[in-house]
C-alpha positions as a printed NumPy array, in Angstrom:
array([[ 34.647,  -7.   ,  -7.429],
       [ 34.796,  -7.47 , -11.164],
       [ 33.188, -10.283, -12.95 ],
       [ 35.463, -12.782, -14.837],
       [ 34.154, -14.68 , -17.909],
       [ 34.866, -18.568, -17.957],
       [ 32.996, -20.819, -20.364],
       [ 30.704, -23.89 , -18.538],
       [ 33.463, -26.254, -19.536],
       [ 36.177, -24.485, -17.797],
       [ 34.05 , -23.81 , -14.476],
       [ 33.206, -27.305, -14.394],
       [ 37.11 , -28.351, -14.991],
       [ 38.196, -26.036, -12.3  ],
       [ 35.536, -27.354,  -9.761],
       [ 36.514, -30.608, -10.044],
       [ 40.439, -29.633,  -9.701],
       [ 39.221, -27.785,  -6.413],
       [ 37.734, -31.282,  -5.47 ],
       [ 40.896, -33.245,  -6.012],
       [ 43.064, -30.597,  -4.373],
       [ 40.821, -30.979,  -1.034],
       [ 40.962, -34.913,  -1.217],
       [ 44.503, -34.972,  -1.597],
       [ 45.1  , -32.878,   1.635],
       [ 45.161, -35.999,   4.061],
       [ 47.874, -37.475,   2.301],
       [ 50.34 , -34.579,   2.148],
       [ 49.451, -34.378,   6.11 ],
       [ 50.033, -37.351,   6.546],
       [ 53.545, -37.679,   4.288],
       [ 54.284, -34.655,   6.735],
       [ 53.437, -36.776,   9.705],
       [ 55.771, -39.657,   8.36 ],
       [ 58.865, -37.665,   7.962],
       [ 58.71 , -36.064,  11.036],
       [ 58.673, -39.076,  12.572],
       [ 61.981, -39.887,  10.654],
       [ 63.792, -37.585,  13.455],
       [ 65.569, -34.426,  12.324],
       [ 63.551, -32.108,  10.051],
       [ 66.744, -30.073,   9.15 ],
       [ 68.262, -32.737,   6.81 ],
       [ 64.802, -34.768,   6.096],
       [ 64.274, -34.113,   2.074],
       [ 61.05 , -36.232,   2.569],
       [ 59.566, -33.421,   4.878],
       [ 60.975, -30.693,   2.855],
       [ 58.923, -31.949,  -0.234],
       [ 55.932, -32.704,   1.952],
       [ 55.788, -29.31 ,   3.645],
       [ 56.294, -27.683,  -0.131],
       [ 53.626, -29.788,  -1.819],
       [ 51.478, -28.764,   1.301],
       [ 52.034, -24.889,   0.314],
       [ 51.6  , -25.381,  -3.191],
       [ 48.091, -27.404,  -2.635],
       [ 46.984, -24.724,  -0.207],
       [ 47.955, -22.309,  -2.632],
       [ 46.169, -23.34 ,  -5.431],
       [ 42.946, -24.32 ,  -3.611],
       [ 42.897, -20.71 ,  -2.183],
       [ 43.763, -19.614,  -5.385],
       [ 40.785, -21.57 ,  -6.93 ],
       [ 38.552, -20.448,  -4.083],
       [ 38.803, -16.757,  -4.126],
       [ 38.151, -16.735,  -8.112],
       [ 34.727, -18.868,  -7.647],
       [ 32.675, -15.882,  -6.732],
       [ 34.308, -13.707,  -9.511],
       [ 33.31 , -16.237, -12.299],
       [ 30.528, -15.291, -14.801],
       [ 29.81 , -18.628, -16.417],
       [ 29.001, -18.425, -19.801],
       [ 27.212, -20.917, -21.881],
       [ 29.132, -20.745, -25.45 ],
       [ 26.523, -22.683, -27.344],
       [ 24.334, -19.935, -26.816],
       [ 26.875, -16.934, -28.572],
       [ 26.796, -15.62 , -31.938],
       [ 27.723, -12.105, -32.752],
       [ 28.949, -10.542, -36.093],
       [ 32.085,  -8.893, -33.758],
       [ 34.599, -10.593, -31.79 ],
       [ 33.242, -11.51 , -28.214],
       [ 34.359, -13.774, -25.842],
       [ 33.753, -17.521, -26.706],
       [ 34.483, -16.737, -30.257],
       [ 37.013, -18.45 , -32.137],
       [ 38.351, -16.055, -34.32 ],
       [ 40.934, -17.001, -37.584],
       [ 43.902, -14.257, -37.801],
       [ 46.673, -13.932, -40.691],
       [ 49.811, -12.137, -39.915],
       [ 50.076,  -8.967, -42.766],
       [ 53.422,  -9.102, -42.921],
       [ 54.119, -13.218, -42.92 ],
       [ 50.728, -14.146, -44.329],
       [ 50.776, -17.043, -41.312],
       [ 47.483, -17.64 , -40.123],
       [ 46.445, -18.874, -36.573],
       [ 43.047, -19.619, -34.891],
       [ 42.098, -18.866, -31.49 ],
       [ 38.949, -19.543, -29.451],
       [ 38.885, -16.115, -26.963],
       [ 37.624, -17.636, -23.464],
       [ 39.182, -16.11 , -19.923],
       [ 42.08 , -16.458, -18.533],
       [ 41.925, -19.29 , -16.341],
       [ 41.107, -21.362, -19.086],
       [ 43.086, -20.404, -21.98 ],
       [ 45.595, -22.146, -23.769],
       [ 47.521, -21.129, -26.372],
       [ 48.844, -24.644, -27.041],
       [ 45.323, -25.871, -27.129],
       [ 43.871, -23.078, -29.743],
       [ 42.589, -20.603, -26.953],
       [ 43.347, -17.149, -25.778],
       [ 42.62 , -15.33 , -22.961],
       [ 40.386, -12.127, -23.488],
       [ 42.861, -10.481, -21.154],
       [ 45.904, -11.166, -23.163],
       [ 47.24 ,  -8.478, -25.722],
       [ 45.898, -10.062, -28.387],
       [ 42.423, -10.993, -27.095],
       [ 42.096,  -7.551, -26.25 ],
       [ 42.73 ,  -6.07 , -29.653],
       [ 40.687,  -8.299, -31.673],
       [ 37.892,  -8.029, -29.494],
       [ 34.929,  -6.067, -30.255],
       [ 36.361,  -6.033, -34.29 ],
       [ 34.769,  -7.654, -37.03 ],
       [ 35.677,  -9.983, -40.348],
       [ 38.078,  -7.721, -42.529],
       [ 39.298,  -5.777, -39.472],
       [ 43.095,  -5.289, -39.054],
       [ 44.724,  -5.206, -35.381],
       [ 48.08 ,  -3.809, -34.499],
       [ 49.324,  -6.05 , -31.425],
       [ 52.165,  -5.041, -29.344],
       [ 54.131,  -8.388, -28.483],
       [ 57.402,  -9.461, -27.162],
       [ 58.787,  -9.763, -30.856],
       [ 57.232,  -6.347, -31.806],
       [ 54.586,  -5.013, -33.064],
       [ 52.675,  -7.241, -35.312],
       [ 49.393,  -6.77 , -37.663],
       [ 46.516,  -9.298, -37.432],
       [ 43.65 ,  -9.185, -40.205],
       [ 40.81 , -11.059, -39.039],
       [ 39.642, -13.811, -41.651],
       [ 36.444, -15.138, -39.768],
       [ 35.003, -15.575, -36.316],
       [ 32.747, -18.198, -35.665],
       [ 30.22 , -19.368, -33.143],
       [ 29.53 , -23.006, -32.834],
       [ 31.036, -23.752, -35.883],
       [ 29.293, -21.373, -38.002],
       [ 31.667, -18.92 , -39.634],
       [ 31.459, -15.542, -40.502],
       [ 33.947, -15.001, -43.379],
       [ 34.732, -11.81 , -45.541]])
């Protein structure tokens, strides 16, 4: 079994969705209970979306469930490192469009890449990881192949920049 890194913040977050999942149980059983008692289940849209909401709860809570174990929780406040490493949030300029983004690497049930953050599983968490300030990545992504330099990393706010 191999370990998966998730920061404090996102353990916490996805032990409290687990929570809500389990509480809202009783009321998709009983929504199911309710339309069957509407009579014929072959043209009842009420227990068609009751039974699917039922899978799709289950699904997630098991989903939720079997990850738990695999979790190493990591305390971010506690990182600092002069390379890229999980938890870091690392600024990145395109070579060729001089664009620059900023990601925070953290794992993948967590990331967001609308929020700022990356998985350390995705392509480019992958290649920027374990490089340092000055570095340049080749990333393979849907578009192509693009070139990251990497402008700083920081750790709790403190940068590293070239």
């Amino acid at each position: 079994m191999s370990s998966i890194p998730i920061s404090q913040e996102g353990h916490k977050r996805l032990k409290e969705e687990l929570e809500r999942l389990k509480k809202e149980r009783p009321e998709v059983i009983q929504a199911i209970k309710e339309a069957r008692e509407e009579g014929d289940l072959k043209e009842n849209a009420g227990y068609d979306a009751a039974r699917e909401r039922q899978g799709m709860l289950e699904a997630r809570i098991n989903y939720i469930e079997s990850r738990m174990p695999q979790f190493n929780v990591i305390d971010l406040k506690t990182l600092s490192s002069e390379t890229v490493i999980f938890g870091a949030t690392v600024e990145i300029e395109d070579v060729d469009t001089g664009e620059s983004k900023t990601y925070t690497l953290l794992g993948p049930d967590e990331s967001d890449p609308c929020k700022g953050s990356i998985s350390v599983m995705s392509p480019v968490g992958r290649a920027l990881l374990g490089k340092e300030v000055g570095d340049e990545v080749v990333v393979d992504v849907p578009r192509g192949r693009v070139e990251y330099e990497i402008l700083s990393i920081k750790f709790n706010g403190a940068a590293q920049c070239k």
